[in-house]
C-alpha positions in Angstrom: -19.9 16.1 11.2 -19.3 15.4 15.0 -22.2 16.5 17.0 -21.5 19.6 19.4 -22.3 19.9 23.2 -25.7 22.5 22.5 -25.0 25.9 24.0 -27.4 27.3 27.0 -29.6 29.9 28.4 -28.1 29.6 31.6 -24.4 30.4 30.4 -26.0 33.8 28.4 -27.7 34.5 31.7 -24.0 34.0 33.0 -22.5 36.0 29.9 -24.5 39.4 31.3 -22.8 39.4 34.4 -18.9 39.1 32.8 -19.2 41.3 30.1 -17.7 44.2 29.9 -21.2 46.5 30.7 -20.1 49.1 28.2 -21.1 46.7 25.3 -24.3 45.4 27.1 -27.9 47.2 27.2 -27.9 48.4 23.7 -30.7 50.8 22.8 -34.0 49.4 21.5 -34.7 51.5 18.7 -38.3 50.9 17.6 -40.1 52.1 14.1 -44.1 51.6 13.4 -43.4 52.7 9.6 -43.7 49.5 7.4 -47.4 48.5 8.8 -45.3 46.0 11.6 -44.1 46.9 14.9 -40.6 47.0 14.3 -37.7 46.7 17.3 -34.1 47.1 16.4 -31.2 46.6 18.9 -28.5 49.4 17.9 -25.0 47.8 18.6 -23.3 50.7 16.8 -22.7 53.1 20.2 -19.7 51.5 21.7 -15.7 51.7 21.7 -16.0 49.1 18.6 -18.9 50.1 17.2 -20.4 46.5 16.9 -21.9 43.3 18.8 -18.4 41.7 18.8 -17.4 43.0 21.9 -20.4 40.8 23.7 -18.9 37.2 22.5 -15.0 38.0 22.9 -16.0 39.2 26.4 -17.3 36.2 27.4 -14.8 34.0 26.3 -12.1 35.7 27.8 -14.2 36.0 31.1 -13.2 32.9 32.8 -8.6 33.3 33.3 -7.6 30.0 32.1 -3.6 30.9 33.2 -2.7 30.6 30.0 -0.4 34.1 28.8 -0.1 32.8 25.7 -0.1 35.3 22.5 -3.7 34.5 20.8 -4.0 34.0 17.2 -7.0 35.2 15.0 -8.8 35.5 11.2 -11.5 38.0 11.2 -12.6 41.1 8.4 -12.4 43.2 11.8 -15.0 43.4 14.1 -14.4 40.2 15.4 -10.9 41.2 15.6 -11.8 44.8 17.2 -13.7 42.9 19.5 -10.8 40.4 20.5 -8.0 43.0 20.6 -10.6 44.6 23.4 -11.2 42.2 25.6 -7.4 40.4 25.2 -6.2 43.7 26.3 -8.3 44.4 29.4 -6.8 40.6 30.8 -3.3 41.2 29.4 -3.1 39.0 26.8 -1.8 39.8 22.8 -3.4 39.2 19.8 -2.2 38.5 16.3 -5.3 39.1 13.4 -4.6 37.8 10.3 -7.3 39.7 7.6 -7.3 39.8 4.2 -5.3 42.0 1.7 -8.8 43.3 0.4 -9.9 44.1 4.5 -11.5 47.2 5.2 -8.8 49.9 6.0 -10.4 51.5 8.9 -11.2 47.8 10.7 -7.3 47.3 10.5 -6.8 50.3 11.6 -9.1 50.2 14.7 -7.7 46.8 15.2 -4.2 47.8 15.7 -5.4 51.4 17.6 -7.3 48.3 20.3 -3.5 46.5 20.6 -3.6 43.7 17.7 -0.6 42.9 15.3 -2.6 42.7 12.2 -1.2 40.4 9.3 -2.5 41.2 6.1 -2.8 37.8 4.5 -5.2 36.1 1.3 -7.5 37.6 -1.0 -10.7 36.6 1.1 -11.4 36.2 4.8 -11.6 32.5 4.6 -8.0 32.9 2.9 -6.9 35.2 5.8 -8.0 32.1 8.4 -6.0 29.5 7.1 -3.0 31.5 7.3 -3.6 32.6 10.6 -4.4 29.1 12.1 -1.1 27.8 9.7 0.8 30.6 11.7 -1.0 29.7 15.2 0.2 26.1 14.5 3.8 26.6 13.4 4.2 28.5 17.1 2.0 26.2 19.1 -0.4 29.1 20.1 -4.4 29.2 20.6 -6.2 29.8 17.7 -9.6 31.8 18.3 -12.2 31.3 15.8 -15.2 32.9 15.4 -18.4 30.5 15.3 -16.6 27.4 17.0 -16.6 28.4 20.3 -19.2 28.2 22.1 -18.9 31.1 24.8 -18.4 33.9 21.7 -22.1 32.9 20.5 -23.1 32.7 24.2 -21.9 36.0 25.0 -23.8 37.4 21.7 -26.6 35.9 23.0 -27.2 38.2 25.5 -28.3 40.7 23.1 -31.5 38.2 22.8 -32.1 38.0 26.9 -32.1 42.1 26.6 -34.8 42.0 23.8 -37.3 39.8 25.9 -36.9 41.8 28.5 -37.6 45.0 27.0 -40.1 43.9 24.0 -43.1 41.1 24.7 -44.6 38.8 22.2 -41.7 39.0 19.5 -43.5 36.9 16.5 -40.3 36.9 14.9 -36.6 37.8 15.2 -34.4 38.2 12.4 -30.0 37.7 12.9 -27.6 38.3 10.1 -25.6 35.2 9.8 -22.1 35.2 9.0 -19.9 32.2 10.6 -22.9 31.8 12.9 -22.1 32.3 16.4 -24.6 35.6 16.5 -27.6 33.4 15.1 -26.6 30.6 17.2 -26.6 32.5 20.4 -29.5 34.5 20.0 -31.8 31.4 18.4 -30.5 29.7 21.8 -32.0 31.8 24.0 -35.0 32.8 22.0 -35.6 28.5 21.9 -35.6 28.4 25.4 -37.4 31.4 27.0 -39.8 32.4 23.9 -40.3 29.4 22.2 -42.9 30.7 20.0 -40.6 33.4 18.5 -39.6 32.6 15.2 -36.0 32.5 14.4 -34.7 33.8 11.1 -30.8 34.1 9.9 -30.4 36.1 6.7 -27.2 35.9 4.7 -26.0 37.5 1.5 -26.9 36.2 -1.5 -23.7 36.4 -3.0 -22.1 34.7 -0.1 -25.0 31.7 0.5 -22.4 28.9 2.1 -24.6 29.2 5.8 -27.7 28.9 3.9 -26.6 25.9 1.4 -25.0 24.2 4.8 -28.4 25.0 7.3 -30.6 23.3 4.3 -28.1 20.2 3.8 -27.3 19.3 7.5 -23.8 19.8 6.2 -21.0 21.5 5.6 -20.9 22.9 2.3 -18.5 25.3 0.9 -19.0 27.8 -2.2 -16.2 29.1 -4.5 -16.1 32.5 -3.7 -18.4 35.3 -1.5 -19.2 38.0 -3.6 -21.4 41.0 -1.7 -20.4 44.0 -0.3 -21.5 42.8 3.4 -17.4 42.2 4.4 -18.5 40.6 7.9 -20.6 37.8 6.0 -18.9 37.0 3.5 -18.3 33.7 4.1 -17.4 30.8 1.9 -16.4 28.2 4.1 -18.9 27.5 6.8 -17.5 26.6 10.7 -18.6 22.9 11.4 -19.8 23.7 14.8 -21.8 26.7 13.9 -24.1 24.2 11.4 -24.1 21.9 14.0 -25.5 24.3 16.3 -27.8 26.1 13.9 -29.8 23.1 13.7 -31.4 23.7 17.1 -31.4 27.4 17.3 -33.0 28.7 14.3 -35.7 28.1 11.7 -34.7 28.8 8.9 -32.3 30.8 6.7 -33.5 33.7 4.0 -30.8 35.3 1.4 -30.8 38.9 0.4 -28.7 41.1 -2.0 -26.4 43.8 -2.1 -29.4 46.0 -3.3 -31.6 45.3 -0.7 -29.1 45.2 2.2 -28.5 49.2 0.8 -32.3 49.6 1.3 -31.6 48.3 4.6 -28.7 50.9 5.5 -30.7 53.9 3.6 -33.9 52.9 5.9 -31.4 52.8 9.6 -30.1 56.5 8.6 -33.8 57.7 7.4 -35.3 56.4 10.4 -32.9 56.6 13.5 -30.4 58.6 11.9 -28.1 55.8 12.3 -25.1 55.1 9.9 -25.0 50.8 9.6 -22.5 48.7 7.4 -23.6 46.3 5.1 -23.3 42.6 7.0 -24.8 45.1 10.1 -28.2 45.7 8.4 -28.4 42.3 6.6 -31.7 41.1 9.2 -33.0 44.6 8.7 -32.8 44.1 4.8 -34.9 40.8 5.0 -37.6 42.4 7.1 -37.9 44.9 4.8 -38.2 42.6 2.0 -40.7 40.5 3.7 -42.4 43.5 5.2 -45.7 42.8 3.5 -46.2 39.6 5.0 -45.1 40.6 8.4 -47.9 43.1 8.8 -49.2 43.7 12.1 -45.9 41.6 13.8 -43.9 42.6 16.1 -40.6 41.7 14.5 -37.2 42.1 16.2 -33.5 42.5 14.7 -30.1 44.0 15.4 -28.1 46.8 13.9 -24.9 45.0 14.3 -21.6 47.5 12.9 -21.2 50.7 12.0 -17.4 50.8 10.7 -17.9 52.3 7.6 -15.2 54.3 5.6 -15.6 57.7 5.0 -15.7 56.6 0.8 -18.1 54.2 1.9 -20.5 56.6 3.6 -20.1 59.1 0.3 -20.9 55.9 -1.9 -24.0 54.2 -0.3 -25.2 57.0 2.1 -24.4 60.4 0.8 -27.2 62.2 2.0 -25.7 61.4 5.3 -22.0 62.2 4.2 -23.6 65.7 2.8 -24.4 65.8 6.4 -21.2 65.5 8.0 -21.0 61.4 9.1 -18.0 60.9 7.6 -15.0 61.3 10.0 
């Protein structure tokens, strides 16, 4: 695996003055109930209702000149995210997703300016036919978790937690293709050293966790968990790369716990999460007894749940009129 230029502080220090301010200075939503002090950065409440905004800011901060049409894969927030920011500098976006996607991503997708290609069973089935289709017509193919400005720019979520919370023992990221664990074990590497950094992926979808332990890429057969944005199979060689230098280590959870995780965001701050969203909330609760007296730090990272969704893992909050 070729070795990757290591991404930087300085350019997330960069990234907060480019992005669009509507997706940066998240609230810092904090709970005392589980014997830690706990610190949760809610990237739900904005025009995409997740963190993706912050990396496909960035990348598309700097005009290049190029007009070009771009070409995508995502399970759609990345895509949401993208179709954003391509829109605010002019540019048009093709998402390829999968044929299994979640209805109300493609649908926010095309409502943000995307063509959206339905395309595989899987996401990682959805990506090869995009960057197939990006090839056939000679245009830029945008992936998630290989470039380095998209973790960057989600690595400004980390500068905004050491700013607001001191002495963070321990963070903990949801890692899907990587660039959110990436970015935000950058940053926490270089200004709180003594932070420990913690990606949790689902257990059903464990390609991150297998590649992070080898030094390698290493693909599994199939991701089976209902956290859609994590549900990986076949790892980006750059995000390993990069995750060798920006985290600690890697921790696995399950479907069951990650619904602890969601039930424990709407109990506590009456927030509604999605699955791959409350996957780092999911291992701190699981590890809650050994993090007593911490101060321990994660990220609520999407909220685009269907309303069938919200009836089937939250329906105390349906009852209570979340659904749309």
């Amino acid at each position: 695996m070729t070795k990757q230029a290591p991404l930087s502080a300085v350019h997330i220090d960069d990234a907060r003055t480019k992005i669009d301010p509507v997706f940066l200075n998240s609230k810092l939503l904090r709970s005392d109930r589980l014997g830690l002090s706990l610190f949760a950065k809610d990237e739900t409440d904005n025009p995409i209702r997740s963190f993706k905004g912050r990396g496909t800011g960035y990348f598309l901060a700097d005009p290049t000149g190029d007009t070009a049409p771009l070409v995508t894969a995502s399970a759609g927030n990345f895509g949401q995210g993208l179709a954003y920011n391509a829109a605010r500098h002019g540019r048009s976006l093709v998402v390829f997703a999968s044929v299994n996607a979640n209805r109300l991503k493609i649908e926010a997708m095309r409502r943000f300016g995307a063509e959206v290609l339905l395309a595989g069973e899987d996401f990682d089935a959805a990506k090869d036919a995009a960057r197939a289709y990006a090839a056939q017509r000679s245009l830029p193919f945008v992936e998630d978790g290989a470039s380095a400005a998209i973790a960057e720019g989600a690595g400004t979520i980390a500068a905004e937690l050491t700013d607001e919370v001191d002495d963070i023992d321990a963070v903990f990221i949801p890692l899907g293709n990587g660039a959110l664990a990436a970015g935000i074990g950058c940053w926490f590497k270089s200004r709180s050293p003594r932070t420990r950094v913690v990606a949790v992926a689902a257990k059903g979808a464990p390609c991150m966790a297998l590649s992070f332990a080898s030094g390698q890429v290493i693909s599994t057969p199939e991701a089976r968990t209902i956290a859609d944005g994590i549900a990986v199979r076949i790892p980006v060689p750059s995000a390993v790369d990069w995750l060798q230098d920006t985290i600690d280590e890697v921790v696995l959870v399950d479907d069951d716990q990650i619904l602890e995780a969601m039930r424990f965001a709407q109990d506590t701050w009456s927030r509604l999460v999605e699955p791959a969203g409350a996957a780092g909330l999911a291992a701190v609760l699981a590890q809650a007894s050994a993090l007593k007296g911490c101060r321990v730090a994660t990220m609520l990272c999407g909220a685009n749940l269907t309303d069938q969704q919200i009836r089937d893992w939250l329906p105390s909050a349906f009852r209570n009129g979340a659904g749309t």
